[in-house]
BAKE-471130 format. One record per residue (C-alpha): x, y, z; residue in one letter; residue number from 1. Coordinates in steps of 0.2 Angstrom, whole numbers, plus 5000, padded with zeros to 4 digits. Layout:
> X, Y, Z, A, NUM
...
This chain:
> 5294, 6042, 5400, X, 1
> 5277, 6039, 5399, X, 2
> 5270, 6018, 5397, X, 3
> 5255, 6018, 5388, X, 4
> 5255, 5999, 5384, X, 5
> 5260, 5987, 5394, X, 6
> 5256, 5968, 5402, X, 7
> 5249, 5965, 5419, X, 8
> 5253, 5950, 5429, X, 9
> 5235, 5943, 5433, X, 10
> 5228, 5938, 5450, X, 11
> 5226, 5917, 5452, X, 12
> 5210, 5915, 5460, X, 13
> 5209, 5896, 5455, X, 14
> 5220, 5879, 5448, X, 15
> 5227, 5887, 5432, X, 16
> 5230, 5871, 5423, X, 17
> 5215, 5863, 5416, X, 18
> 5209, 5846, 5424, X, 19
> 5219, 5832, 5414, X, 20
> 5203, 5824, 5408, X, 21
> 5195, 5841, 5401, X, 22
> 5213, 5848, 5395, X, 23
> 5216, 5850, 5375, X, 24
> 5227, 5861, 5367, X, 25
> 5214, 5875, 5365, X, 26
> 5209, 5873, 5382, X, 27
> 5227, 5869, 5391, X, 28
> 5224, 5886, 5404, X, 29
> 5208, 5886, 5412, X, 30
> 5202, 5903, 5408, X, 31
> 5189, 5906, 5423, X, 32
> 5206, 5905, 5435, X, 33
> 5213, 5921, 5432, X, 34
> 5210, 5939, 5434, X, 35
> 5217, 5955, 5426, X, 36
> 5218, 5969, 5437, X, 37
> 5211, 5983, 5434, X, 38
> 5219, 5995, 5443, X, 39
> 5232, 6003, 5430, X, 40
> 5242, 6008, 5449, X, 41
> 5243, 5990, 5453, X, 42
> 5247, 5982, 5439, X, 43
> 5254, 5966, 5447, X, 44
> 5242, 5954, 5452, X, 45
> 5248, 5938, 5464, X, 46
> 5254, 5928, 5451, X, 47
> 5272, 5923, 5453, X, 48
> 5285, 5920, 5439, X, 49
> 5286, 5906, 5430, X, 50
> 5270, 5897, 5439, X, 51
> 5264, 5889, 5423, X, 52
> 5273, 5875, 5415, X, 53
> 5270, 5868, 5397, X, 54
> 5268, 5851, 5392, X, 55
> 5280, 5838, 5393, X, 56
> 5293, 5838, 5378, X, 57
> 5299, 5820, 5376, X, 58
> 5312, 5816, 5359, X, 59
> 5323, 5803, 5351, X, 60
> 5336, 5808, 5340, X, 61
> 5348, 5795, 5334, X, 62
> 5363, 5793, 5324, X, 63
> 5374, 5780, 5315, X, 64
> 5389, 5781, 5304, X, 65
> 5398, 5769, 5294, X, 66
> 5416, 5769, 5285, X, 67
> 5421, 5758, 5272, X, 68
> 5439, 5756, 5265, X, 69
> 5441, 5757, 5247, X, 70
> 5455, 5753, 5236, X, 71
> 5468, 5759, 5246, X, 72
> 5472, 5765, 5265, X, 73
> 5470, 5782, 5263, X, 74
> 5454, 5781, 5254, X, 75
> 5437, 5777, 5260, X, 76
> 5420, 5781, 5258, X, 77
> 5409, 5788, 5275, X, 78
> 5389, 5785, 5277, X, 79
> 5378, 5794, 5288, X, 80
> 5362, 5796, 5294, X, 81
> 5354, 5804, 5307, X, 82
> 5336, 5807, 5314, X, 83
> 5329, 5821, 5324, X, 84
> 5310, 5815, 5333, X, 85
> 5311, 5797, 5326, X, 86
> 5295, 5791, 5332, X, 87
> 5288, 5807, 5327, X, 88
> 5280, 5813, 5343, X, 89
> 5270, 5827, 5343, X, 90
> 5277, 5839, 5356, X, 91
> 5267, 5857, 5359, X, 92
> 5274, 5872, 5362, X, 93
> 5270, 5884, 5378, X, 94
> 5252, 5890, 5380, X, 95
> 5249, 5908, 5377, X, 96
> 5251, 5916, 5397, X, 97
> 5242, 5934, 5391, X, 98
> 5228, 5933, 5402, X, 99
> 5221, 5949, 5392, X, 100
> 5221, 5942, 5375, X, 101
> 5209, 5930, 5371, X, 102
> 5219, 5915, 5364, X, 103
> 5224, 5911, 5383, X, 104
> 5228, 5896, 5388, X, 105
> 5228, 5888, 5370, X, 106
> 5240, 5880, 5360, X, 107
> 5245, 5885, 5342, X, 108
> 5261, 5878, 5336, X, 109
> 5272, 5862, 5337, X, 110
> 5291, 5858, 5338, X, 111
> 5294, 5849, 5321, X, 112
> 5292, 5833, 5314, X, 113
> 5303, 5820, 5313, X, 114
> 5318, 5823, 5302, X, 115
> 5330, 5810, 5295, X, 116
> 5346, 5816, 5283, X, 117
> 5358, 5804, 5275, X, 118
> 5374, 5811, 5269, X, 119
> 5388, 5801, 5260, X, 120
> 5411, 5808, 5260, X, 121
> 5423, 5801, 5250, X, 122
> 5439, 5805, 5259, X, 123
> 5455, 5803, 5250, X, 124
């Protein structure tokens, strides 16, 4: 079986992450770090697995529940609410690792934003 596309593991040749002060989401990798190899023999450079970490995912979810008793025992009413991300932080996804595409190192998409349900049973 023949490969006639596949991905090569890229040679480090400097700090991968971009200096904190410089670093923004479509500069997270430091571009000028990496190198592709060329050779199609060797395709894997000295990079190791995993060596690049995303940012910091930080979240609050909470939830609270509250039953009331109605007319009789048996019967009572349930409230409920819950939230995911309640102080709506902004968390970014990986960067993109392919060194041979040209959105590397930059961030394009966020977990999602805060989310708050309520949800009201009648149990009898």
């Amino acid at each position: 079986m023949l490969l006639t596309s596949f991905t090569c593991r890229p040679n480090i040749i400097g700090e991968l992450v971009t200096p904190s002060g410089e670093r923004t989401i479509d500069n997270y990798l430091n571009r000028n770090s990496v190198a592709v190899p060329t050779d199609r023999s060797q395709p894997f450079g000295n990079a190791g697995r995993n060596t690049v970490r995303g940012p910091v995912f930080f979240q609050t979810d909470l939830g609270l529940h509250k039953q009331f008793r109605l007319w009789n025992e048996t019967t009572r009413l349930e409230f409920r609410a819950e939230a995911f991300n309640l102080f709506n932080r902004t968390n970014f996804t990986v960067p993109d690792t392919n060194a041979s595409s040209g959105g590397y190192g930059t961030i394009t998409s966020a977990f999602p934003a805060r989310e708050i349900r309520f949800a009201l049973k009648l149990y009898f």
